[in-house]
C-alpha positions in Angstrom: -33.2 -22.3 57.8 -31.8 -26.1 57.7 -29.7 -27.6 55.8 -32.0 -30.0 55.1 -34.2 -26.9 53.7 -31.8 -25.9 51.7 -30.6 -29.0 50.0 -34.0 -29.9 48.7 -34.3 -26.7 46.4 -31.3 -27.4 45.2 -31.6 -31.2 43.9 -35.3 -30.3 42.9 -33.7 -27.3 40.1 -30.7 -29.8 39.5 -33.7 -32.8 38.3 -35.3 -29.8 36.6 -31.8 -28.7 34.6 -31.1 -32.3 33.6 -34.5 -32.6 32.4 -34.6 -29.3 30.6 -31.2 -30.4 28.7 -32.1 -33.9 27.9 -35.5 -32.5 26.7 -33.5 -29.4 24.4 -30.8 -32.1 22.8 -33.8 -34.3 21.5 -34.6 -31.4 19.2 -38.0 -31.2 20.7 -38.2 -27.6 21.7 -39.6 -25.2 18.5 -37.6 -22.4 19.3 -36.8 -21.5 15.0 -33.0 -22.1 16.1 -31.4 -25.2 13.8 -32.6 -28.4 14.6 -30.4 -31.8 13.9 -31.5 -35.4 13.7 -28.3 -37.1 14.5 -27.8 -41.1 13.2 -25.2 -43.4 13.2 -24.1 -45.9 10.9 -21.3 -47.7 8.7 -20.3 -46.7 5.0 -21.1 -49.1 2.6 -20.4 -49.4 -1.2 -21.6 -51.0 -4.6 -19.5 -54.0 -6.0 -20.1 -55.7 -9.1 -18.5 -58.7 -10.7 -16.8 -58.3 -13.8 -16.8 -61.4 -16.6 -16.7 -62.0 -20.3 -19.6 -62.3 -22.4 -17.9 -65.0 -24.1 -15.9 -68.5 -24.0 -11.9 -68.4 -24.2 -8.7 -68.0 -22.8 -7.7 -64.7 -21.2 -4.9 -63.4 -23.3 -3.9 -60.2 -20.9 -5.0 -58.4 -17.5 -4.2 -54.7 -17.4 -5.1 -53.9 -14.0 -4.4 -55.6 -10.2 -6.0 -54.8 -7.2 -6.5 -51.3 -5.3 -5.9 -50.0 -8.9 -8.4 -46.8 -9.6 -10.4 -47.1 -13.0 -12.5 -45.0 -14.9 -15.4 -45.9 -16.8 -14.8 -47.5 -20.3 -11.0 -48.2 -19.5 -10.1 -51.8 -21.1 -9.4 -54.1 -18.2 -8.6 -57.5 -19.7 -8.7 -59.8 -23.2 -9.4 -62.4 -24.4 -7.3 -64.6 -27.3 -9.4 -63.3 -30.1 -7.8 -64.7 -34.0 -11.2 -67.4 -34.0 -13.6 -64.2 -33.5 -11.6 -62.0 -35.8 -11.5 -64.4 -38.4 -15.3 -65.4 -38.2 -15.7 -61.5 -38.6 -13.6 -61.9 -42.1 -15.7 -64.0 -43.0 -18.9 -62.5 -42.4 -17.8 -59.4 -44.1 -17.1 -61.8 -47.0 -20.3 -63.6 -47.2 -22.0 -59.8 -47.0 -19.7 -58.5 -49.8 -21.0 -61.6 -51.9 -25.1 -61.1 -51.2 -24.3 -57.1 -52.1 -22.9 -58.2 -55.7 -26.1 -60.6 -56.2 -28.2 -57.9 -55.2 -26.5 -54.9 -57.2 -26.5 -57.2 -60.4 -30.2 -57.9 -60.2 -31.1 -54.1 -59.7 -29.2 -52.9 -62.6 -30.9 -55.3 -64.9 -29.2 -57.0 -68.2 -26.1 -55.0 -69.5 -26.9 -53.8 -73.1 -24.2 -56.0 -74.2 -26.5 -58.9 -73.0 -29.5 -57.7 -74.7 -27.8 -56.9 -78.4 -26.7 -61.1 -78.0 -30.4 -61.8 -77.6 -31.4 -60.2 -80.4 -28.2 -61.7 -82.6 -30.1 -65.1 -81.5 -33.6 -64.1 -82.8 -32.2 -63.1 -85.8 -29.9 -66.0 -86.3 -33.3 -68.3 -85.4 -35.5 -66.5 -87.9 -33.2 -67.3 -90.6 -32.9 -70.9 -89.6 -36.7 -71.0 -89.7 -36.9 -69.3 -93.2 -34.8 -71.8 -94.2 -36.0 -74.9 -93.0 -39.6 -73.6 -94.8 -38.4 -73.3 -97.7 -36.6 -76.9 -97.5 -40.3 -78.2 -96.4 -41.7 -76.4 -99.1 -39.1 -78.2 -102.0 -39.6 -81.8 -100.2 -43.5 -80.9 -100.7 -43.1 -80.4 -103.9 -40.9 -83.2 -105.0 -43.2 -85.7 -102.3 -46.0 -84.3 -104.5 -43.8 -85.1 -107.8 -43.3 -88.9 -106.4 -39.5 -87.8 -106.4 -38.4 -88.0 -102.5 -39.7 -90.5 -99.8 -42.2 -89.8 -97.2 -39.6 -90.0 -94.8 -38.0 -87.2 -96.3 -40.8 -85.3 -96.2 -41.7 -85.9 -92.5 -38.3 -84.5 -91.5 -38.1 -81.5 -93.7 -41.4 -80.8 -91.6 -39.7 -81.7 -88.6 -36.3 -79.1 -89.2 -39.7 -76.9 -89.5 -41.0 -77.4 -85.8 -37.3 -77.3 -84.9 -36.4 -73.9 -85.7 -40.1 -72.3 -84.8 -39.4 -73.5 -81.6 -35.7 -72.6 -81.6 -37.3 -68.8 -82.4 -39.4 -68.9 -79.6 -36.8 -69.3 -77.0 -34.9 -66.8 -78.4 -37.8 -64.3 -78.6 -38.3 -65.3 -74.8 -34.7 -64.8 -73.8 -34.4 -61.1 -75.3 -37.8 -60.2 -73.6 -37.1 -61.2 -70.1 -33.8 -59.5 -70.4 -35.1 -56.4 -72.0 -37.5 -56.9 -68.8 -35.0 -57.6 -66.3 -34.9 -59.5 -63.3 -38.1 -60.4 -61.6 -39.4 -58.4 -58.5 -39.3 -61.7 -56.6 -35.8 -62.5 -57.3 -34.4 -59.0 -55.8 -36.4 -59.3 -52.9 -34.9 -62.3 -52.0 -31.1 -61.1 -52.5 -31.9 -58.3 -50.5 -33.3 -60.6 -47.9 -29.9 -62.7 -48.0 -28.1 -59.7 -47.8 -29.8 -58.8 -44.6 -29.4 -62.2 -43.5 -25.5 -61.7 -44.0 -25.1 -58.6 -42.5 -26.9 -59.8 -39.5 -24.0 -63.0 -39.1 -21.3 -60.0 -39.2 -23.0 -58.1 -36.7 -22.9 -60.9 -34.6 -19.9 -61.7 -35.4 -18.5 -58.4 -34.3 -20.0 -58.7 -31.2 -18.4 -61.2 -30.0 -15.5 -59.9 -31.4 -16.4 -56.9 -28.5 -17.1 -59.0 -25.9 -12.9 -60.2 -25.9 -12.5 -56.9 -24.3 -13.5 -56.3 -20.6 -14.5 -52.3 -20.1 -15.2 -51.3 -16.7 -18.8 -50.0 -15.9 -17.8 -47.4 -14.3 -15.2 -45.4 -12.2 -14.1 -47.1 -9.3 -11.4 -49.5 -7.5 -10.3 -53.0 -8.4 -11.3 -54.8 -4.9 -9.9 -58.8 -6.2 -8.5 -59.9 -8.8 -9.9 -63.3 -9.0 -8.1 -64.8 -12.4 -4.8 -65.1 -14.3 -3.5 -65.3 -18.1 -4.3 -68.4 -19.5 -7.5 -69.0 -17.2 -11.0 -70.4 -19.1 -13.4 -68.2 -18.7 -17.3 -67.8 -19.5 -19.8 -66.2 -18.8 -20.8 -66.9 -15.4 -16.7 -66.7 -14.6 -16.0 -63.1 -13.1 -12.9 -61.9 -13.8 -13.0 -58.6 -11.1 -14.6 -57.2 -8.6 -15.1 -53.9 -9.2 -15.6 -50.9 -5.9 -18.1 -48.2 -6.9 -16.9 -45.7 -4.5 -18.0 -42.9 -5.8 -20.4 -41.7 -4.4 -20.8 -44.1 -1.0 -23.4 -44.2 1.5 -23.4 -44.2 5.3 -26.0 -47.2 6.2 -28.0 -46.2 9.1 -31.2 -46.8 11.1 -34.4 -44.6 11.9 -36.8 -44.9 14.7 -40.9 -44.2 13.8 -41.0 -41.5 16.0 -38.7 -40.0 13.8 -39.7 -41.1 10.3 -41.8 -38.2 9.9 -39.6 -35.6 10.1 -36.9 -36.4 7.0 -37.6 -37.2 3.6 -35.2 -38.9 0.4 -33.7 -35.6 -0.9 -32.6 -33.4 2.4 -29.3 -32.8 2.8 -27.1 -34.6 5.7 -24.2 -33.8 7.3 -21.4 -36.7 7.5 -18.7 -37.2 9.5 -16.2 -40.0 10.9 -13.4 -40.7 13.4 -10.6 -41.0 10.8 -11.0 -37.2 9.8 -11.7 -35.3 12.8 -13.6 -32.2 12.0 -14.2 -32.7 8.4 -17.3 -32.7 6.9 -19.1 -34.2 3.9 -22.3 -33.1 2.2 -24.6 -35.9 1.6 -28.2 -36.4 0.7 -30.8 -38.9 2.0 -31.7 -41.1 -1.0 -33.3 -44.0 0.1 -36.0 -44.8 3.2 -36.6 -48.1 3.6 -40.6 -48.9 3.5 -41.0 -51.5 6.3 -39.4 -51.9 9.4 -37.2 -54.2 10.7 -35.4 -55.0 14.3 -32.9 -53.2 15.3 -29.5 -54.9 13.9 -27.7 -56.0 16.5 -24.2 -55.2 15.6 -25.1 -51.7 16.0 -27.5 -51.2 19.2 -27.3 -51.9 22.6 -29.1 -54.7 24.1 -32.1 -52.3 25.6 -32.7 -51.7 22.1 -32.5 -54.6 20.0 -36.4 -55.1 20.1 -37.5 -52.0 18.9 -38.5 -52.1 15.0 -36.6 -49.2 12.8 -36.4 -48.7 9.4 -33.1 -48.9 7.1 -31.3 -45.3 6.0 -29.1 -44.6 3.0 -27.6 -41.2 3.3 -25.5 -40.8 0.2 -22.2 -39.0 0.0 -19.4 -37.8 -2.5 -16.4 -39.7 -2.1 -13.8 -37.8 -5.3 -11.1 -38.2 -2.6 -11.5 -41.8 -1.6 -11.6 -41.2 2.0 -14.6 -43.1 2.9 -13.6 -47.0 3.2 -16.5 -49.8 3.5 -17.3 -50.4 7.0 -16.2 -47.3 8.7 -18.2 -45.5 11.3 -20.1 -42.3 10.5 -22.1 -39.8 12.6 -25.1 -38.4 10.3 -26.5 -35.1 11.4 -29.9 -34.0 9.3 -31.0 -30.3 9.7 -34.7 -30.2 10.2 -35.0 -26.7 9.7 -34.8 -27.4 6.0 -37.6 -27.7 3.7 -38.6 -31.4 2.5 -38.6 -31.9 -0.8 -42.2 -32.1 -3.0 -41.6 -34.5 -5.4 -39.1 -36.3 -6.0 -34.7 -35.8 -6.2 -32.1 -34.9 -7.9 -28.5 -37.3 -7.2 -25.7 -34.6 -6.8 -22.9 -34.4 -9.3 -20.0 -36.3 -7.6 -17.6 -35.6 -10.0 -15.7 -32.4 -7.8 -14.0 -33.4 -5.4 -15.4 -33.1 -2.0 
């Protein structure tokens, strides 16, 4: 045989080896062994700006960059003795409305009353008496012994003090009565308004302190003490690092083979052999060309679609920007409906 003869064999079950390994790698073959869709990709992490909810001088900063915070922990103030003492006063002006309002439920004091009727009975006698005095000047008019004129204001005392009863008579009923149910509706209305001004009032007395969101890391500290600040004036940003996610890229070929909720596999070049659990959560719905930061030039002009695997960062190993391998098993089940976000609270 030739050596030509022999050589041919041999380069024709070489092409068929490379072939057969090219073709096992892709994860084609369904042999039940475990199957891996392997991405690339860049951590990436949530920031959020931090500012006041109000207008004033900041009177202290607590924290300064790469500092680690937890949620709720107080961050910075503002000076704060206007806001504290519009609070006084609004706890004031509601003390005020709930003495006008308690006084009108309780009704007259008995005290009050017992004085009313002292004033009917003082006006009853004032009316006997001025009768009687009419009743003399009627007789002497009658006698030719007094004036007309006399007579005219003996009759006028009378009107007086019938009168003078009737408003006494008046003021003991309405406060045997009481207040009327207009009158406590609109105290308690006041008082409602009142209490409304102090809760506003304490509110901005919160918004002088600056709590962080969440847990995370101070990434700039972009003010001092004594800087103006308002609303729209962010104080820190914040680093949600916990948990991250690895921002990768998905051909259609392979879109139907993953779904949000599998588990991933992540790894980088700064921890060689280390491993950390993640979890697809987001697919992105349309496609988009291939970024081309992160594909070669043969490449750029295929259309992909955006990946978020998400991973548990407790240790604060992953860093924005850094490289990551993601490898998906595709022996696992999809999910039906739906996921659950892992707790990322352990450490990893």
């Amino acid at each position: 045989m030739s050596k030509k003869n022999i050589v041919r064999p041999l380069l024709v079950l070489l092409v068929a080896v490379i072939v057969g390994s090219v073709w096992w790698n892709s994860g084609v073959p369904d042999t039940g062994q475990s199957r891996h869709l392997i991405l690339y990709g860049n951590i990436d992490i949530r920031e959020a700006d931090l500012a006041f909810n109000n207008v004033e001088h900041i009177d202290t900063l607590l924290v300064q960059e790469g500092d680690h915070v937890q949620k709720g922990q107080l961050l910075a103030t503002l000076h704060s003795t206007r806001m504290e003492a519009a609070v006084a006063a609004a706890n004031a002006g509601v003390a005020s409305r709930k003495a006008v309002l308690a006084r009108l439920m309780t009704g007259s004091r008995p005290e009050e009353i017992r004085q009313n009727r002292a004033d009917v009975a003082a006006a009853k006698a004032i009316l006997d008496d001025a009768r009687a005095s009419y009743q003399r000047k009627n007789d002497l008019f009658q006698r030719k012994v007094v004036s007309r004129q006399e007579l005219d204001d003996a009759r006028a005392n009378l009107d007086t003090a019938g009168a003078q009863l009737k408003v006494a008579q008046e003021a003991l009923a309405l406060a045997i009565e009481g207040p009327r149910a207009e009158d406590i509706e609109e105290a308690g209305a006041n008082l409602k308004a009142e209490e409304a001004k102090l809760m506003l009032a304490q509110e901005v007395l919160k918004d002088a302190s600056l709590y962080a969101p969440s847990d995370g890391v101070i990434r700039n500290r972009i003010l001092e003490v004594g800087n103006m600040v308002a609303p729209q004036t962010p104080v820190f940003t914040l680093a949600m690092t916990n948990p991250v996610w690895v921002r990768s890229y998905i051909s259609e070929s392979s879109l139907g083979k993953i779904s949000p909720g599998m588990t991933a596999e992540v790894s980088t070049d700064s921890f060689p052999g280390k491993i950390y659990t993640g979890w697809v959560g987001f697919i992105s719905p349309t496609a988009e060309f291939t970024p081309k930061n992160v594909e070669t030039p043969e490449l750029r002009t295929r259309l992909v679609y955006q990946l978020r695997v998400y991973v548990c960062n407790s240790q604060d190993e992953l860093r924005l920007g850094m490289p990551a391998t993601v490898s998906i098993p595709l022996d696992q089940p999809k999910p039906t409906s739906g996921h659950s976000t892992p707790d990322c609270t352990e450490p990893d």
